[in-house]
PDB file of N, CA, C and O in Angstrom:
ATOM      1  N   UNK A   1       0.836  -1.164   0.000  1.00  0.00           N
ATOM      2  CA  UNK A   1       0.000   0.000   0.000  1.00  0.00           C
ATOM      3  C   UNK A   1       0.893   1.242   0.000  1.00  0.00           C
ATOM      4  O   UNK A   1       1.683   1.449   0.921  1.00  0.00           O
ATOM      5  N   UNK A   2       0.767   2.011  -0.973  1.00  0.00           N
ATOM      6  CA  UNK A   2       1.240   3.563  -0.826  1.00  0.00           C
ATOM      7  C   UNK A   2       1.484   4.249   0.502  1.00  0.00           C
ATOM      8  O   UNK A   2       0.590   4.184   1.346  1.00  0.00           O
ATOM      9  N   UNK A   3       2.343   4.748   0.707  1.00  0.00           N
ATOM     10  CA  UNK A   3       2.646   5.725   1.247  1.00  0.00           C
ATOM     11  C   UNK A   3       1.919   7.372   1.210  1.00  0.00           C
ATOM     12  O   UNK A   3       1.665   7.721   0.057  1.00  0.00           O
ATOM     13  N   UNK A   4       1.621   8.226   2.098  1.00  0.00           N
ATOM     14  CA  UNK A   4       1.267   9.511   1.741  1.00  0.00           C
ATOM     15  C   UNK A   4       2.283  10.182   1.894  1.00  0.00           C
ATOM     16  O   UNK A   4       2.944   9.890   2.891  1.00  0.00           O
ATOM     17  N   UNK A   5       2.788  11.274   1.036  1.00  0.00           N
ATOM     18  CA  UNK A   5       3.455  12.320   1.517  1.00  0.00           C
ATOM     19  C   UNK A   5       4.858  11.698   1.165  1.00  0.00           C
ATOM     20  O   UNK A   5       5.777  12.014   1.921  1.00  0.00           O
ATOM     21  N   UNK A   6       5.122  10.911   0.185  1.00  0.00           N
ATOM     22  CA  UNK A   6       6.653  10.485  -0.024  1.00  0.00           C
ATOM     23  C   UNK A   6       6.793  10.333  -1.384  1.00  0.00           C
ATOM     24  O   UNK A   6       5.975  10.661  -2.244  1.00  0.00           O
ATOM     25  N   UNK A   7       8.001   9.755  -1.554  1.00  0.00           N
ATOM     26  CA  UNK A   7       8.535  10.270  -3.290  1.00  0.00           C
ATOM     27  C   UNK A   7       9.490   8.925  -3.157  1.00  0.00           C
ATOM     28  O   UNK A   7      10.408   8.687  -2.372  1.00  0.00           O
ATOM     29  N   UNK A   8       8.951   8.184  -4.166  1.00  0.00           N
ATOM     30  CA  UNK A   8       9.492   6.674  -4.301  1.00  0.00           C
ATOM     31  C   UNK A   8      11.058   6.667  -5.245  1.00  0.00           C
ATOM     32  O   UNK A   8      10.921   7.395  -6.228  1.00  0.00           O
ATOM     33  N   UNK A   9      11.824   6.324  -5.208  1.00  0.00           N
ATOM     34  CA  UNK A   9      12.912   6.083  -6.204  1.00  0.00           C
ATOM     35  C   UNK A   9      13.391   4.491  -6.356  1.00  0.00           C
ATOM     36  O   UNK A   9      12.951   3.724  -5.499  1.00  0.00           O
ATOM     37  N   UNK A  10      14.155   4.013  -7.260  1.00  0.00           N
ATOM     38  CA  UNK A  10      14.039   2.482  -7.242  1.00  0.00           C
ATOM     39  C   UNK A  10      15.274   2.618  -7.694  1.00  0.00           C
ATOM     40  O   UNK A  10      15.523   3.510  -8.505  1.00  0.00           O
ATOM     41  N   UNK A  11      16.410   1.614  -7.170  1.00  0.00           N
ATOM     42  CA  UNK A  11      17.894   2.288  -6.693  1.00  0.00           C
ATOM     43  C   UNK A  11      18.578   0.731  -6.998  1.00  0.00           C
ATOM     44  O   UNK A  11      17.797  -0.123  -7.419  1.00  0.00           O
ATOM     45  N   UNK A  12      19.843   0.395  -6.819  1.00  0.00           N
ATOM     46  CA  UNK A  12      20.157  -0.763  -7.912  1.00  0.00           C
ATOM     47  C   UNK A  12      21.370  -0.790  -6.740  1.00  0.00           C
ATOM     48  O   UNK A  12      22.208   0.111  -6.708  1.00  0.00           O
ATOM     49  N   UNK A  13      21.386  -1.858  -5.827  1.00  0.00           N
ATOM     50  CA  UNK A  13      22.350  -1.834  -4.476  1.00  0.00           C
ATOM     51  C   UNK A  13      24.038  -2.225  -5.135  1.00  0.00           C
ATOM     52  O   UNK A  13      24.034  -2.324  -6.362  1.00  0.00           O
ATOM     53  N   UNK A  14      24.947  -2.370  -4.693  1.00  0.00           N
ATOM     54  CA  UNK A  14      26.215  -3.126  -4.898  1.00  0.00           C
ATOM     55  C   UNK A  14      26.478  -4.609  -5.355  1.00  0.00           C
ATOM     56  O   UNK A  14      27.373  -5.045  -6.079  1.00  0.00           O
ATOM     57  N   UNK A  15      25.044  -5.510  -4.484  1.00  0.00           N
ATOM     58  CA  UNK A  15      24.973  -6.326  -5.302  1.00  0.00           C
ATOM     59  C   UNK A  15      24.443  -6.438  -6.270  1.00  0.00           C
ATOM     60  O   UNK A  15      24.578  -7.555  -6.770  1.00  0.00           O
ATOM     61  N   UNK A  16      23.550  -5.395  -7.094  1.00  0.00           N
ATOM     62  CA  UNK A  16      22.988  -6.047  -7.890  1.00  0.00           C
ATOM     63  C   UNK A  16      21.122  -6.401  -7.855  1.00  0.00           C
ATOM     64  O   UNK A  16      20.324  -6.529  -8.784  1.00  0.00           O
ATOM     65  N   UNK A  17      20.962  -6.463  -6.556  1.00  0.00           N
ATOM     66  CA  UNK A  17      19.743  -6.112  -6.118  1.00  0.00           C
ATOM     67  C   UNK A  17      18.667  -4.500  -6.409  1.00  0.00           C
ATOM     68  O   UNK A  17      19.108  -3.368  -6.210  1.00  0.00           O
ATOM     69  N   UNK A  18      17.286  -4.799  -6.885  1.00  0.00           N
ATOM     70  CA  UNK A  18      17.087  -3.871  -6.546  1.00  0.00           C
ATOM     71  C   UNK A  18      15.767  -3.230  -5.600  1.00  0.00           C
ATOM     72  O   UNK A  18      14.692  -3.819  -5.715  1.00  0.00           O
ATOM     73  N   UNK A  19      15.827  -2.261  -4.849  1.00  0.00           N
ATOM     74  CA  UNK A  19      15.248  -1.580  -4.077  1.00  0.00           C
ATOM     75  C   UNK A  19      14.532  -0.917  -4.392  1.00  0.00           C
ATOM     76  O   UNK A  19      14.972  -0.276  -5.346  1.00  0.00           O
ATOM     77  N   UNK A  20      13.070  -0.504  -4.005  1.00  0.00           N
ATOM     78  CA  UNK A  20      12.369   0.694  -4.015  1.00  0.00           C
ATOM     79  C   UNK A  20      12.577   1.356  -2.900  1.00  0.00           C
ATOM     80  O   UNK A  20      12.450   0.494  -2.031  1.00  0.00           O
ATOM     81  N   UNK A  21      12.821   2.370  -2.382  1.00  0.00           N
ATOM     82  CA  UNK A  21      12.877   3.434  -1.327  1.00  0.00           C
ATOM     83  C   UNK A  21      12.033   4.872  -1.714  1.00  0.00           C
ATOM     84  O   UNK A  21      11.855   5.603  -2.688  1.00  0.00           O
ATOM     85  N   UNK A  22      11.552   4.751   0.027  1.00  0.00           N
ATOM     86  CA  UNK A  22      10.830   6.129  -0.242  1.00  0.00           C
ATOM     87  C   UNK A  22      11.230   7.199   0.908  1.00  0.00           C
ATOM     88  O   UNK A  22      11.845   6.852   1.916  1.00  0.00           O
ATOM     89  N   UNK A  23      10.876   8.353   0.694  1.00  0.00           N
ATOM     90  CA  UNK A  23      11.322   9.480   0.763  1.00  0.00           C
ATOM     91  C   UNK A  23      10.252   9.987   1.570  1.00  0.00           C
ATOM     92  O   UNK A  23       9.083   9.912   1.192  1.00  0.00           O
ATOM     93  N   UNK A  24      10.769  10.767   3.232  1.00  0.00           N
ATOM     94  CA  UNK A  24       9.892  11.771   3.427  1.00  0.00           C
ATOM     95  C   UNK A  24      11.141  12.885   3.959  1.00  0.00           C
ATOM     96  O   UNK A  24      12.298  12.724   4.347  1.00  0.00           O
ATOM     97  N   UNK A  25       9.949  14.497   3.685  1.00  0.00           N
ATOM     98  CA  UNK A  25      10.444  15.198   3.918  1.00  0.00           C
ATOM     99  C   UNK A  25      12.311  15.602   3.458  1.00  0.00           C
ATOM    100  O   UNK A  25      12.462  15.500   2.240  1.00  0.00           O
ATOM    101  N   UNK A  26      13.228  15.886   3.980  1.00  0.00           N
ATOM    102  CA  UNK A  26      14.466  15.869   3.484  1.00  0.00           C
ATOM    103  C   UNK A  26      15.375  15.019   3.380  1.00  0.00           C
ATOM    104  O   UNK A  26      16.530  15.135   3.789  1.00  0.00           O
ATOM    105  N   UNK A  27      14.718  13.774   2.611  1.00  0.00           N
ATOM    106  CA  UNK A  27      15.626  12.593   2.541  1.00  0.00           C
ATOM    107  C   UNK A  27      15.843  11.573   3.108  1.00  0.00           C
ATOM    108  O   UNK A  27      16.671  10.670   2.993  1.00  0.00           O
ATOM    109  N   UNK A  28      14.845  11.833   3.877  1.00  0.00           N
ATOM    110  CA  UNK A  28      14.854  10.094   4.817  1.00  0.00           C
ATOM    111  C   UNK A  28      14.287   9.299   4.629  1.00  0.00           C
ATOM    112  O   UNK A  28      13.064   9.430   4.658  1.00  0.00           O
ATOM    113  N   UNK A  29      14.976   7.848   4.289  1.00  0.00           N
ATOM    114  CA  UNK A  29      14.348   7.184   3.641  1.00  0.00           C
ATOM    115  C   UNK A  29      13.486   6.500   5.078  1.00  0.00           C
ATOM    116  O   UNK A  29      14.016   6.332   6.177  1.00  0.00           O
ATOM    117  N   UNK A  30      11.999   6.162   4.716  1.00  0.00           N
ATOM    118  CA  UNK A  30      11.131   6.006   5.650  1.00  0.00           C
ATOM    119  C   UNK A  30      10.363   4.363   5.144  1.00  0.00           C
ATOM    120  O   UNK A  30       9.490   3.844   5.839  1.00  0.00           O
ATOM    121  N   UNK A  31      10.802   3.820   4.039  1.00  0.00           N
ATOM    122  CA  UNK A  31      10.949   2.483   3.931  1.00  0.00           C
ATOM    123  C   UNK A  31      10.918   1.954   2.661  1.00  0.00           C
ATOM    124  O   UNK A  31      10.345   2.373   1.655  1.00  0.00           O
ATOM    125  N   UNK A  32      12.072   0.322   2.947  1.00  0.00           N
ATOM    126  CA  UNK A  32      12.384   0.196   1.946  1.00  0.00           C
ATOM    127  C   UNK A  32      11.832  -0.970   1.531  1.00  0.00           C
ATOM    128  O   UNK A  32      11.360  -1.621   2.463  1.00  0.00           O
ATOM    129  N   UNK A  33      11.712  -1.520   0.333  1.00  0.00           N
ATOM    130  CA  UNK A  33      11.224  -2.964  -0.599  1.00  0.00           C
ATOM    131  C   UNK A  33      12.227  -3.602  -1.594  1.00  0.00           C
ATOM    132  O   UNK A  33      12.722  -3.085  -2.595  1.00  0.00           O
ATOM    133  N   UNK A  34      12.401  -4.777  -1.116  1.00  0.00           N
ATOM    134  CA  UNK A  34      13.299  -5.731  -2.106  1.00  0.00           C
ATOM    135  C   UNK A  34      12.280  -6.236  -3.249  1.00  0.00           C
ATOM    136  O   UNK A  34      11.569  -7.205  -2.983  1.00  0.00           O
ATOM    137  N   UNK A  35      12.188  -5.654  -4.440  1.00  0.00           N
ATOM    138  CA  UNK A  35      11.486  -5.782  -5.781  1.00  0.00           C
ATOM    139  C   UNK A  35      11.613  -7.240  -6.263  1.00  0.00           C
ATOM    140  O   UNK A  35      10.947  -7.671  -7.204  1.00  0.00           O
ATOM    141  N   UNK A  36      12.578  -8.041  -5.513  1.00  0.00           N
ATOM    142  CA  UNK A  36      12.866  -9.139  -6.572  1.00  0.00           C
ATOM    143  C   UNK A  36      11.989 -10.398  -5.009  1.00  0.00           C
ATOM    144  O   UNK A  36      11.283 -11.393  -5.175  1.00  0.00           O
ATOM    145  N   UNK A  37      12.266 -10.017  -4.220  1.00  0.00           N
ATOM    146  CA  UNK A  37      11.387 -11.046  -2.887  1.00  0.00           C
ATOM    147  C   UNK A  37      10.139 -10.480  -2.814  1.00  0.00           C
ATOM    148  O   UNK A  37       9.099 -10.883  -3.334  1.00  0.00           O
ATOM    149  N   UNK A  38      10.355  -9.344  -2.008  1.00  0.00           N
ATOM    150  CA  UNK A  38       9.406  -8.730  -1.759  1.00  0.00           C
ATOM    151  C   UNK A  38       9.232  -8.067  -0.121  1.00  0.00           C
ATOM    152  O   UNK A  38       8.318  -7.400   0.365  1.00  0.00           O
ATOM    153  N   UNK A  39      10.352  -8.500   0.391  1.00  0.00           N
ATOM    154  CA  UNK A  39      10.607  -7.951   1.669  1.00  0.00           C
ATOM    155  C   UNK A  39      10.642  -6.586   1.981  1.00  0.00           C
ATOM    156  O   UNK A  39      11.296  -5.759   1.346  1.00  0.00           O
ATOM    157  N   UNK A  40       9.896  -6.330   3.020  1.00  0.00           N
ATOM    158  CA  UNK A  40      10.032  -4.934   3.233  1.00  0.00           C
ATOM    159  C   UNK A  40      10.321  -4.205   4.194  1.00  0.00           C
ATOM    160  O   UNK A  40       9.622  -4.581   5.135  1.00  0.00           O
ATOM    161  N   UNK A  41      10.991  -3.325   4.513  1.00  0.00           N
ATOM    162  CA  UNK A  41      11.746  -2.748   5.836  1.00  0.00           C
ATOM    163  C   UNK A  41      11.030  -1.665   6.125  1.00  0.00           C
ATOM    164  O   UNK A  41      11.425  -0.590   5.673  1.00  0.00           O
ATOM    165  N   UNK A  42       9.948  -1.708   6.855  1.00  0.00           N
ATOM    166  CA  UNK A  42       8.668  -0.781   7.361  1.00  0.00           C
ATOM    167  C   UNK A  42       9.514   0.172   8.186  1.00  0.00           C
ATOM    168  O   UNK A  42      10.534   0.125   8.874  1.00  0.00           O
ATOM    169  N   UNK A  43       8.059   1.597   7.555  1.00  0.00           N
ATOM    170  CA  UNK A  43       8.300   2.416   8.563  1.00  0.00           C
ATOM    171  C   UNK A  43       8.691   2.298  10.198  1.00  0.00           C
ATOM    172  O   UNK A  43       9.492   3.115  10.652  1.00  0.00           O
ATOM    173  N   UNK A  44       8.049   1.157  11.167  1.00  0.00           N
ATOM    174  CA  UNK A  44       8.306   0.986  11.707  1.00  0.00           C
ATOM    175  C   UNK A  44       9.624   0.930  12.640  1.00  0.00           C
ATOM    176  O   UNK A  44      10.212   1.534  13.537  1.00  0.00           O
ATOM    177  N   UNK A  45       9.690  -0.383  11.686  1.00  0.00           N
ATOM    178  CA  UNK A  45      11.609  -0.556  12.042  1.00  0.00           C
ATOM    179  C   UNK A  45      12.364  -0.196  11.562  1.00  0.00           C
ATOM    180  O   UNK A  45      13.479  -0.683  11.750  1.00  0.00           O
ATOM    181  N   UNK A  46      12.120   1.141  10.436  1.00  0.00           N
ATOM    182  CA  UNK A  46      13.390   2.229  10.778  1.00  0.00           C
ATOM    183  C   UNK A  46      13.386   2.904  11.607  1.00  0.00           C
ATOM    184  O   UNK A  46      14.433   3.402  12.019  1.00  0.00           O
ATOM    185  N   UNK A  47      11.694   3.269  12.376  1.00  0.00           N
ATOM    186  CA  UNK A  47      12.192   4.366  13.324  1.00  0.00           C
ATOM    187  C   UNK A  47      12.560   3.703  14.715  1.00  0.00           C
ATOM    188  O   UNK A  47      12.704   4.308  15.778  1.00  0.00           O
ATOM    189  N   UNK A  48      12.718   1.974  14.441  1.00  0.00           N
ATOM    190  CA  UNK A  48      13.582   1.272  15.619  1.00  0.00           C
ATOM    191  C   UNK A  48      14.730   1.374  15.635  1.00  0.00           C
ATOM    192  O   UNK A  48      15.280   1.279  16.732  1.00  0.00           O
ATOM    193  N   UNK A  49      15.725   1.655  14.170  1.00  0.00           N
ATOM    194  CA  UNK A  49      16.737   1.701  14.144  1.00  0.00           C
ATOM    195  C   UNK A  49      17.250   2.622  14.562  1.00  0.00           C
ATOM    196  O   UNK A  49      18.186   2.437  15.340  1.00  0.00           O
ATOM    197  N   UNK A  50      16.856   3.968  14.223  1.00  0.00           N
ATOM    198  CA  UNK A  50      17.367   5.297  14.725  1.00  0.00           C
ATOM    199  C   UNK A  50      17.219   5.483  16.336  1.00  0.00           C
ATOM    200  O   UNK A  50      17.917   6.202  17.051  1.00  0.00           O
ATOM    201  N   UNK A  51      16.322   4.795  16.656  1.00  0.00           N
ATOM    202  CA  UNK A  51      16.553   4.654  18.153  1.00  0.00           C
ATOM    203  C   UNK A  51      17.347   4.058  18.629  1.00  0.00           C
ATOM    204  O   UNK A  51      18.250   4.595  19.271  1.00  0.00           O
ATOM    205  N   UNK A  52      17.245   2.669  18.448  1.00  0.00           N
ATOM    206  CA  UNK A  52      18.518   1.939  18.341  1.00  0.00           C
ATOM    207  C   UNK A  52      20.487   2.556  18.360  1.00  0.00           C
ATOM    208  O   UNK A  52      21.486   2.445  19.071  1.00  0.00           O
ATOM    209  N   UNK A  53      20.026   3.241  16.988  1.00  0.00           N
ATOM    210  CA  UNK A  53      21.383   4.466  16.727  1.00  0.00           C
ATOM    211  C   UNK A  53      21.812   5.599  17.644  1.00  0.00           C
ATOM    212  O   UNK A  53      22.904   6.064  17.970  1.00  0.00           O
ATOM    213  N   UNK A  54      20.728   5.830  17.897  1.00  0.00           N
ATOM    214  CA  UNK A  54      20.334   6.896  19.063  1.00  0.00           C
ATOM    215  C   UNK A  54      21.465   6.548  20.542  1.00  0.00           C
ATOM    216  O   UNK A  54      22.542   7.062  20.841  1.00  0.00           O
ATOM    217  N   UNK A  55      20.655   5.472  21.221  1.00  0.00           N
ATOM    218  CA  UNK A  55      21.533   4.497  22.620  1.00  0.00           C
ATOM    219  C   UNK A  55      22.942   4.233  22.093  1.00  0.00           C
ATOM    220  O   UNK A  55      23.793   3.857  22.899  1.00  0.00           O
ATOM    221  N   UNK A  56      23.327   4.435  20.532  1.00  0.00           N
ATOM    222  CA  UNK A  56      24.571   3.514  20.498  1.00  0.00           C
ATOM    223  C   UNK A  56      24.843   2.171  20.450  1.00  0.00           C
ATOM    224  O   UNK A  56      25.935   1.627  20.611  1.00  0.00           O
ATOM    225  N   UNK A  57      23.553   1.566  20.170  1.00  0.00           N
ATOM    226  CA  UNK A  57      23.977   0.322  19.668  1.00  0.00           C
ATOM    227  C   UNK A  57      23.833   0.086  18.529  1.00  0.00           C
ATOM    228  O   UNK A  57      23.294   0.982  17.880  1.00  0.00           O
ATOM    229  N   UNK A  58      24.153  -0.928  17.936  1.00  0.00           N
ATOM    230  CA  UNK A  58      23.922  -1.445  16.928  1.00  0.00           C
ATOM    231  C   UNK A  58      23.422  -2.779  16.689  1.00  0.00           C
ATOM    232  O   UNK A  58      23.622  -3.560  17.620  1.00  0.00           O
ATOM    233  N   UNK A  59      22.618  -3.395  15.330  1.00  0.00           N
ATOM    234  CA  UNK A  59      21.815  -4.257  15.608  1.00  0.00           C
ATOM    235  C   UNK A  59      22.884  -5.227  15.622  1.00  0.00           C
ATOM    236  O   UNK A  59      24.099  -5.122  15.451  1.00  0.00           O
ATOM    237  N   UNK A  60      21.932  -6.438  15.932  1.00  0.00           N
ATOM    238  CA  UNK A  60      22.776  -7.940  16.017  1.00  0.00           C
ATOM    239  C   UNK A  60      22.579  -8.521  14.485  1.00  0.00           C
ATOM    240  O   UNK A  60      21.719  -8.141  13.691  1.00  0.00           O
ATOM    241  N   UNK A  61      23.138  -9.085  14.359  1.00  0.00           N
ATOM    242  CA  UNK A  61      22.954  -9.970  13.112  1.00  0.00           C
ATOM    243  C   UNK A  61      24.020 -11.449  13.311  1.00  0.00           C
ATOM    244  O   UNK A  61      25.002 -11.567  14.044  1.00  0.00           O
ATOM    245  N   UNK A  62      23.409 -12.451  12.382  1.00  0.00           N
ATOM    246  CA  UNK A  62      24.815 -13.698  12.514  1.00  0.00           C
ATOM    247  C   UNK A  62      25.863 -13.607  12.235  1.00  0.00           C
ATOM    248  O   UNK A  62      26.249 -12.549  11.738  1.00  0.00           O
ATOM    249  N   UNK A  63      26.563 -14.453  12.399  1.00  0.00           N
ATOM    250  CA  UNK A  63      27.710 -14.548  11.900  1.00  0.00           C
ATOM    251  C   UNK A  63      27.980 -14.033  10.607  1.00  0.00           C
ATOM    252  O   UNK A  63      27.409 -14.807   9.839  1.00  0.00           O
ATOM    253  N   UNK A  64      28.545 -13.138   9.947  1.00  0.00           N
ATOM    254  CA  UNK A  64      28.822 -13.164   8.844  1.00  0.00           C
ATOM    255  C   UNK A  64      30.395 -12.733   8.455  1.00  0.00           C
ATOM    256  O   UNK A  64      31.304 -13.246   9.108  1.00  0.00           O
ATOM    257  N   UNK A  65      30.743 -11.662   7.247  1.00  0.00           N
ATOM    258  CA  UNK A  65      32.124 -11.652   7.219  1.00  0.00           C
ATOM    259  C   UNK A  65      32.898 -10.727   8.624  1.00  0.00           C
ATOM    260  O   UNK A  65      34.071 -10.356   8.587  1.00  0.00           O
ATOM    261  N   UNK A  66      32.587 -10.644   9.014  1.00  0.00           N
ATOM    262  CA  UNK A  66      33.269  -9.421  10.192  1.00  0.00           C
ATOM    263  C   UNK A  66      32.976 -10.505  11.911  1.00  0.00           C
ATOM    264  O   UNK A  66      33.160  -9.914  12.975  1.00  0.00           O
ATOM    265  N   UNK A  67      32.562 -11.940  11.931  1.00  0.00           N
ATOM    266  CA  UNK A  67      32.020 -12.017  12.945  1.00  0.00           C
ATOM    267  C   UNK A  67      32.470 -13.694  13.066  1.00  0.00           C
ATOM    268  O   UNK A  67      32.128 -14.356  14.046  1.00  0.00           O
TER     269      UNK A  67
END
């Protein structure tokens, strides 16, 4: 479902993937969609992240190259 009040762009990541992201106000992206799954990173839990960012932490994730 649409968004009000935002400005969509569809953006082509490092891998190769691509993204729809949308836009409120001066550039913040306020959520994003993997076009090829369909996953989507809700308004929500970006504004968990910036809180998150906020305390100084950072999220968890598995093991990957750094871990």
């Amino acid at each position: 479902m649409p968004l009000k009040g935002v400005r969509y762009r569809v953006v082509t990541t490092k891998t190769g993937k691509k993204v729809r992201l949308a836009f409120r106000g001066k550039g913040n992206v306020v959520e994003a969609k993997n076009l090829k799954t369909g996953k989507v990173h809700t308004p929500a839990e970006f504004k968990a992240d910036r809180a998150r960012a906020a305390k100084g932490k950072t999220r968890v994730r598995g093991k990957g190259k750094r871990g």
